[in-house]
N, C-alpha and C positions, 0 to 999 in steps of 0.2 A: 504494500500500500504506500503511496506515497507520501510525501510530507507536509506537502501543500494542498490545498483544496481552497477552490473562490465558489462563490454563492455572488449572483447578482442580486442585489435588491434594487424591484420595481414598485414605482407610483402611480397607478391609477392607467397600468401597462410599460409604464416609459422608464429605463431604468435611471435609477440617481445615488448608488453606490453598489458597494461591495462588502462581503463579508469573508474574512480571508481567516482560515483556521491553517497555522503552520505547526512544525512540530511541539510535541509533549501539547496538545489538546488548547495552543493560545489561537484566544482572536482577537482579529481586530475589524475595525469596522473605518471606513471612509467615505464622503460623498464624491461623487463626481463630480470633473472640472464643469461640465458640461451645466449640472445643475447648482454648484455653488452660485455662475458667474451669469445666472440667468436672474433676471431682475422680474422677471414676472412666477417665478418657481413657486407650485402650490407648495402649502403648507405639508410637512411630515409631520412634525410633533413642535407643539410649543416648548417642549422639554430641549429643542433643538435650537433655540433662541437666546442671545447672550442679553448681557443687562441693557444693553442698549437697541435691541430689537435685531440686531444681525443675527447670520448662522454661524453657530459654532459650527468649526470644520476639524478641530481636535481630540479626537478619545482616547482616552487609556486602554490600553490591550486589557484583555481577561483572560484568566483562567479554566478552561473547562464551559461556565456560562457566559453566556452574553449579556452585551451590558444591557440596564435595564427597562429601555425600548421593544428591543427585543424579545427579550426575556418573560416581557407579562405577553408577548404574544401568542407565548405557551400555554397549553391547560397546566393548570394544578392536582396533586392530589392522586385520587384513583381513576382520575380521566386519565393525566399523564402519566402513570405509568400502566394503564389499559393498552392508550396507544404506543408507549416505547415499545411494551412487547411485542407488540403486533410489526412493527416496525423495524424489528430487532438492536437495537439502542438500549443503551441505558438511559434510564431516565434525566442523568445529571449533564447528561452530553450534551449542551442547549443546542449547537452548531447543526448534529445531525439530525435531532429532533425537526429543528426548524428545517433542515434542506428536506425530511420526509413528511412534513406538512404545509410547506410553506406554498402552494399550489391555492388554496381557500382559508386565507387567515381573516379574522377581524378587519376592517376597514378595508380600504385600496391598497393596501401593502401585496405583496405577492413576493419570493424567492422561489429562485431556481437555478439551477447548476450552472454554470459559465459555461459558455463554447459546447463543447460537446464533451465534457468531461461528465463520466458515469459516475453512481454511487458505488464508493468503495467495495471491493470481494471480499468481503470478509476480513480477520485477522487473527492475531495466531492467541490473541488474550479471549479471543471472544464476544469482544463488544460488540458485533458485527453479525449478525448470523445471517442474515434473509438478505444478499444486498437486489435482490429483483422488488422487494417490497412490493409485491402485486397484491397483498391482499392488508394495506395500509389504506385504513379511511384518511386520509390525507384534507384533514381541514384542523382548524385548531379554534376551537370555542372557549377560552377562559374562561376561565374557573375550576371548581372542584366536582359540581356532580357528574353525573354522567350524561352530555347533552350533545347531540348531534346535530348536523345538518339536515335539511332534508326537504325535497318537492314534492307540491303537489299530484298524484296519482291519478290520473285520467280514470281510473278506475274506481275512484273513491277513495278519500283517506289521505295518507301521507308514505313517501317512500325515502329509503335513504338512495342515495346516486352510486349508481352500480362502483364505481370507483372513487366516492366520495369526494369528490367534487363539484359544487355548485348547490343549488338549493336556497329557494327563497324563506325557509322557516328555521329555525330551534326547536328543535327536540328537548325538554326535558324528563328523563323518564323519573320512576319512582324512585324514593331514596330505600334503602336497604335499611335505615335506622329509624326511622321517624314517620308514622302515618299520614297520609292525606296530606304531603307536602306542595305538590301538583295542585290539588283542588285549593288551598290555601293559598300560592302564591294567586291563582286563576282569582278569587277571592280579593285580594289587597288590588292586585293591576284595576279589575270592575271597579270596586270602590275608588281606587285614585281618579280614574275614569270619569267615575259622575263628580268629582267635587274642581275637574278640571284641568287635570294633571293630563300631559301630553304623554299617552301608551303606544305602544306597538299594538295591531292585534291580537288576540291570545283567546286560544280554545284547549278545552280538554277533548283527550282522544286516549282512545283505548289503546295499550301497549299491541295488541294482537288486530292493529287497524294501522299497522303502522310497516311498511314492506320494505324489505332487504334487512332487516334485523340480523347484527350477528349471532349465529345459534346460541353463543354462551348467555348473550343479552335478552334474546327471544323469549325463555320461559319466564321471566317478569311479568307479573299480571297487574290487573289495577288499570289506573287512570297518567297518562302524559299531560304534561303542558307542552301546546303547540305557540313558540312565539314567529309573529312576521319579522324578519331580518331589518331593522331600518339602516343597514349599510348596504341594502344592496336593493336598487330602481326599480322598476317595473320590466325594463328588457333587459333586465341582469344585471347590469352593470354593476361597478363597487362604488361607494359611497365612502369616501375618507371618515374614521373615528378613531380616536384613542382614549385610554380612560386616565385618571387623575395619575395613578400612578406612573403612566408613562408620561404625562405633563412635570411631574416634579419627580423623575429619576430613579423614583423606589423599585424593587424588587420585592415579588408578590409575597412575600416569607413578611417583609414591612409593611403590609398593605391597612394595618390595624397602627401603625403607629407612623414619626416622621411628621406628619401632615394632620391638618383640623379640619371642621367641615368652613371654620374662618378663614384657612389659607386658599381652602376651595371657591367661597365666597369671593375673597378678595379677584382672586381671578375670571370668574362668571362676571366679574361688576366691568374687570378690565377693559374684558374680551368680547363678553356678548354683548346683548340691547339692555333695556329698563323689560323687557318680557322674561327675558332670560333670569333676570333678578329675582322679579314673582316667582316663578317657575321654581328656580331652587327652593326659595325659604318654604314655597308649597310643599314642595316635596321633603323639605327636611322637617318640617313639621307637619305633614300625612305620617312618616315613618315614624316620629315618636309617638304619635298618639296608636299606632297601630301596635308598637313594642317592637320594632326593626332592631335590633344589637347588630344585625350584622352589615350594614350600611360603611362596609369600610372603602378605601381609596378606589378599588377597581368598580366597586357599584356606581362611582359617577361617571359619563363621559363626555365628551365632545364631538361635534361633527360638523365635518365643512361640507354643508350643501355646493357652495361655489369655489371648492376647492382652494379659498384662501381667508375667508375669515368663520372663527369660530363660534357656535352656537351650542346652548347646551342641548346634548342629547336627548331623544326619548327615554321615559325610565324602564328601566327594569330590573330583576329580582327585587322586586316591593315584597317581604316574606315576613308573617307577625311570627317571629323567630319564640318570644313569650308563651306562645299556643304549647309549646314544645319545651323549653327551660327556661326557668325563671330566673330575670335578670331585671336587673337595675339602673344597666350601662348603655348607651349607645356604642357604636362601634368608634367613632371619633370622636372627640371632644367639640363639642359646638363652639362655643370660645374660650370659656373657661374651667366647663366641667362638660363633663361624659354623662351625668346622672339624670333620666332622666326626671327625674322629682323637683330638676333646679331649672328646666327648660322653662323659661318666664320671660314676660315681657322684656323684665332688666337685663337678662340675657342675653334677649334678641337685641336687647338696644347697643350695648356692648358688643356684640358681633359686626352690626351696622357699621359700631361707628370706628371699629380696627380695619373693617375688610372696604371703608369708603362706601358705603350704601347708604343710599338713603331712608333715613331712619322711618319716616313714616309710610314710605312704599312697602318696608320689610313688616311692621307694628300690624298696618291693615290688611296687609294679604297674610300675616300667622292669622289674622282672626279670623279672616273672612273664611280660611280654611277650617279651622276648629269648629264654624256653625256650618261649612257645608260638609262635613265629617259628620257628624252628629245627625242632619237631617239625613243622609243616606244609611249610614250606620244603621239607625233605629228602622227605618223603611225596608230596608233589604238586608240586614245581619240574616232571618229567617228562610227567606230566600236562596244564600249564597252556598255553595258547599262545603258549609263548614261546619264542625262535629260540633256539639252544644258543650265541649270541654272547652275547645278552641275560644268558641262566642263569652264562655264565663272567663277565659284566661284574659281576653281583651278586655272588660269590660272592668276587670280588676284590675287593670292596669293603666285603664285612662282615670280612676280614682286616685292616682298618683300622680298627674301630670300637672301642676298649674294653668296650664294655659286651657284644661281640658275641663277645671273643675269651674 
C-alpha cells in the first residue's frame, strides 16, 4: 500500500481542496489556488473565516482524524462503527471513513478519490479488509442513532438506494434502548410545527414498509421517523449546511461542551436576518419547555440557500429526552446556567444583551412561544403518539420552568 493517498474535496460539485493522508495515518487538508483566489467563492464553513472575515488557508496536520470540519461529517457512535465495519475500517481512521462515505455527506460537500487512484488492497495489520466496498451504504448522516438515507418507492413506502447513495428522506429507525423514541421525536417536530417553528416534513413508517433494509437491520419492528432532507432541492441537488460544531471547530466527542446556546446566539444575530433571531430563541425555548437535554452543538445548523450567506437551518431532532430520564440540565448552557428551572426572563435578557440581540425581539417571541406551546400542548398532547408516561413526564417538567409557570 502506499504512503500517500489525496481525496479531493468538492462544493456543490466543483472541487476547492484536498485531503492528503501521508505516512503513519497524518492528514492534512488545503484549499485550492483556484478557490482561495476567487472573490465570488460560496461559503464552506464559517469555521473557515479568520477575525476579519477572510479565509483561513492554514491547518495543522492531524493524527489518524481529521480536523474538525471534517470530522463531524462523520456519524457517531453505533452508526459509525455499523458502517466502518461494513466498510472494513476502523472506526478511528476518519481519512478512510470519509473516502468510503464521502459520495452523500450532509450539505454540498462530497469527497472522492483523486485521479484514478483506487481504494487501498488491503494491509498486512488489517485495517483494511473489503477494499471493493461494494456493499458500503456510502452516505454519512451524523449522529449517533441508526439513520439512513433513503427514497421514495414508486411502490409505496420508502427504500434505501440500492448503493446508498442519494435519497430525498432520513430514516430514523427504533432505538434499541428506549420506547417510542420515533413516535416522540414525530410528537415534538408536530408541536414545534403548530407554534411556528420552521420543520422539515416528518412521518412515521413502519420499519417492515421500509425496502432495501440491511438483513441484520430488517428484523427491527415498530414505528421509523421518516425526515425530508432540507439539504437537498426538489431535483436532487445539494443544498450547502453545517452544524454549530463545524462553525466553531469542535469535535463531536465536544459537542456538549466549548460553546453556549449564547455563543450560538451571538452568531445567528451576526449572520442571519431579525427572522433568524425569533426562530432561535423559539426554538431554544420550545426545547426547554419540552425537556430537550440533548440540544447540544451539532443539533443546530446552518444553511446557504444562495450559496453565500447564512441562515438558520430547519430544526430537527426536537426529542422531550425527560419522557425517558430525568434531568435538570439543558444540553448547553443558555448564558449562564444549563438549569432548566433558571430559564427566565432575566436570563433571556442577559443572553440578548452578550450575544447583541435585541432585547425585546428575544423577551416577546420566548412569550409569544410559551402561550402558543401551551394552547397546542393542551389541544393535541391526547392526540399525538405519545405514551400517557411521556405526556405526565412533560407536564412535570414545565412545573419547573419559569417562563412556563
Amino acid at each position: 500500500m502506499t504512503d500517500v493517498h489525496v481525496l479531493d474535496v468538492l462544493l456543490h460539485g466543483d472541487p476547492v481542496g484536498t485531503l492528503t493522508r501521508v505516512g503513519d495515518d497524518r492528514a492534512l487538508f488545503g484549499f485550492n489556488d483556484s478557490y482561495i483566489e476567487d472573490a465570488a467563492r460560496p461559503v464552506t464553513s464559517l469555521g473557515f473565516k479568520d477575525r476579519f472575515g477572510g479565509l483561513i488557508t492554514e491547518f495543522p496536520p492531524t493524527q489518524t482524524r481529521l480536523i474538525p470540519f471534517f470530522s463531524n461529517l462523520l456519524p457517531e457512535g453505533r452508526m459509525r462503527s455499523y458502517l466502518a465495519q461494513r466498510a472494513g475500517v476502523k472506526p478511528v481512521r476518519e481519512f478512510f471513513l470519509l473516502w468510503a462515505l464521502g459520495a452523500d455527506l450532509p450539505g454540498a460537500v462530497a469527497v472522492r478519490s483523486s485521479g484514478s487512484e483506487m481504494w487501498p488492497q488491503g494491509s498486512s495489520d488489517d485495517d483494511l479488509v473489503d477494499s471493493r466496498r461494494e456493499n458500503v451504504f456510502r452516505f454519512s448522516l451524523a449522529g449517533v442513532q441508526l439513520k439512513f438515507s433513503a427514497a421514495e418507492d414508486p411502490r409505496g413506502g420508502l427504500s434505501l438506494p440500492a448503493r446508498g447513495v442519494g435519497g430525498s428522506w432520513i430514516v430514523k429507525l427504533p432505538s434499541l434502548h428506549f420506547a417510542g423514541v420515533p413516535e416522540n421525536e414525530f410528537s415534538m417536530m408536530t408541536l414545534a410545527r403548530f407554534v411556528g417553528i420552521t420543520v422539515p416534513e416528518v412521518r412515521l413508517i413502519g420499519v417492515d414498509a421500509i425496502g432495501n433494509l440491511p438483513e441484520d437491520i430488517s428484523r427491527l419492528s415498530g414505528q421509523a421517523l421518516a425526515v425530508k432532507r432540507f439539504d437537498r432541492s426538489d431535483d436532487g441537488g445539494a443544498v450547502h449546511i453545517e452544524d454549530f460544531a463545524q462553525v466553531f471547530g469542535v469535535y463531536p466527542e465536544d459537542k456538549y461542551k466549548k460553546a453556549s446556546a449564547r455563543n450560538i446566539a451571538a452568531v445567528v444575530g451576526a449572520e442571519g436576518s431579525e427572522g433568524d433571531v425569533a426562530e432561535f430563541i423559539r426554538r431554544l425555548t420550545f426545547n426547554t419547555l419540552i425537556g430537550n437535554a440533548d440540544m447540544h452543538l451539532k443539533n443546530w445548523s446552518l444553511i446557504y440557500p444562495d450559496r453565500h450567506n447564512a441562515a438558520l437551518a430547519p430544526a430537527y431532532d426536537f426529542l422531550s429526552t425527560v419522557a425517558y430520564i430525568k434531568d435538570d440540565q439543558a444540553a448547553l448552557k443558555f448564558s449562564r446556567t444549563k438549569r432548566f428551572d433558571r430559564y427566565s426572563e432575566d436570563e433571556l435578557v442577559h443572553l440578548a444583551a452578550k450575544a447583541l440581540l435585541p432585547e425585546k425581539l428575544v423577551l416577546n417571541t420566548a412569550r409569544e412561544t410559551v402561550a402558543l406551546f401551551y394552547q397546542y400542548w393542551n389541544a393535541e398532547k391526547t392526540n399525538l403518539p405519545l405514551s400517557s408516561e411521556a405526556v405526565k413526564a412533560i407536564e412535570d417538567h414545565l412545573k419547573t420552568v419559569p417562563l412556563a409557570i
